[in-house]
C-alpha positions as CSV (number, residue, x, y, z in Angstrom):
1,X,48.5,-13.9,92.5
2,X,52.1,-12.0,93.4
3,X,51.9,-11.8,96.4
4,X,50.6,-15.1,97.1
5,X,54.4,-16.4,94.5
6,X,55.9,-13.8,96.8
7,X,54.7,-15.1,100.2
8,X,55.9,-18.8,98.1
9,X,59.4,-17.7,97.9
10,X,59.6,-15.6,101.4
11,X,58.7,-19.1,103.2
12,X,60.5,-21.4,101.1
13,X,63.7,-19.1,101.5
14,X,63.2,-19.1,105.3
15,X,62.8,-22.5,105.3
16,X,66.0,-23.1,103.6
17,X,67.8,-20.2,106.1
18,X,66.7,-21.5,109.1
19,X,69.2,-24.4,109.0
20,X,72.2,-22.6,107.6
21,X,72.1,-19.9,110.5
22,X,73.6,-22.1,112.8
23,X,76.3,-23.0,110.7
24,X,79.8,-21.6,111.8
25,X,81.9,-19.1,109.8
26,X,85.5,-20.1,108.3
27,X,87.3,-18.1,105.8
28,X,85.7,-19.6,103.3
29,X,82.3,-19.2,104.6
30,X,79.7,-16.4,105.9
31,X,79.5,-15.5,109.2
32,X,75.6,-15.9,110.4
33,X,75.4,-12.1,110.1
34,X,76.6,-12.1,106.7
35,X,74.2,-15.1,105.8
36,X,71.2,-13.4,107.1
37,X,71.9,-10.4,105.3
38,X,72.7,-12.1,101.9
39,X,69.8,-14.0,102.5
40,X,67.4,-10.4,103.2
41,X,69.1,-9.6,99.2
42,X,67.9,-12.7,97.7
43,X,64.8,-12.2,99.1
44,X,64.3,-8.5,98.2
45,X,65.9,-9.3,94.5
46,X,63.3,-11.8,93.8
47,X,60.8,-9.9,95.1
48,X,61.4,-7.1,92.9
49,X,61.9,-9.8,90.2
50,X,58.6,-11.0,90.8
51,X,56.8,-7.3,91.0
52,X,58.2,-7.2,87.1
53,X,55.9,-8.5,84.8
54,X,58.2,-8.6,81.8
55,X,60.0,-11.2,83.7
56,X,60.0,-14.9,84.2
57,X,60.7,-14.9,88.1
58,X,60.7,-18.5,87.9
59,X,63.6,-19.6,85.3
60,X,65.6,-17.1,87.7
61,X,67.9,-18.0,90.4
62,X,69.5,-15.9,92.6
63,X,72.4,-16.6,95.5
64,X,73.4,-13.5,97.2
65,X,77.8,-14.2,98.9
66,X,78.9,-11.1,100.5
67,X,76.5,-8.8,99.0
68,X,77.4,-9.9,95.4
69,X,74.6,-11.1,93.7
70,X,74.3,-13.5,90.9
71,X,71.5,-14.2,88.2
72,X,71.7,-17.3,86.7
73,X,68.8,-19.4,85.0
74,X,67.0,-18.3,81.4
75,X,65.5,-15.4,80.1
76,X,63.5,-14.7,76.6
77,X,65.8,-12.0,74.9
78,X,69.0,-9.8,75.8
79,X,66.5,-6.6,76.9
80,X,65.5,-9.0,79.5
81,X,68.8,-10.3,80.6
82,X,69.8,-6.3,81.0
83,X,66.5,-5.2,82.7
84,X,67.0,-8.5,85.2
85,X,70.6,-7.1,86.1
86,X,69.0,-3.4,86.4
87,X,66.4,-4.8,88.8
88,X,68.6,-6.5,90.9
89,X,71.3,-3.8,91.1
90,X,68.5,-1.4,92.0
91,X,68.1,-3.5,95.7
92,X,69.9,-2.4,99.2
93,X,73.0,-4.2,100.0
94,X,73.9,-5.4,96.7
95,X,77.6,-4.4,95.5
96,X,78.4,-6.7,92.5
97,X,75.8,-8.0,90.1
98,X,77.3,-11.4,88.4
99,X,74.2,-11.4,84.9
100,X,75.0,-15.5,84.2
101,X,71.5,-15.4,82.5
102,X,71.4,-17.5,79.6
103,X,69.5,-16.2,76.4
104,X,67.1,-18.5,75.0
């Protein structure tokens, strides 16, 4: 059943990439590079997410800009808000971790 909500989320992210990669970079923006990679953290960072039991994967979200990472969505107690921040840190490529988890 985790791999089949992994596999969920892989294809559902690509589907959502796809579109974006042709987009071109400004300031502002990613280059297509940076996109793919950010998109490779999200990825990884909900896998992991998902491979954690003691988490709700789904009341989760995560954007990846630059290689900082933010959490945002709900979570069931402060341990949980923490241990979602120490998954997500523990990924390659991250560099910031922004925890906007809500406490319900």
């Amino acid at each position: 059943m985790k791999t089949s909500r992994l596999m969920a989320a892989l294809v559902l992210t690509g589907l959502l990439a796809g579109p974006m990669a042709a987009c071109s970079s400004t300031p502002t923006s990613q280059s297509t590079g940076e996109y793919i990679d950010d998109a490779t953290i999200s990825n990884k960072v909900r896998a992991q997410l998902i491979g954690d039991s003691e988490l709700n994967v789904f009341q989760i979200d995560v954007e990846t800009f630059k290689g900082v990472v933010q959490l945002s969505g709900f979570v069931n107690s402060a341990t949980a808000k923490e241990r979602a921040a120490r998954v997500a840190a523990g990924v390659q490529g991250v560099k910031e971790i922004r925890n906007n988890l809500i406490v319900k």
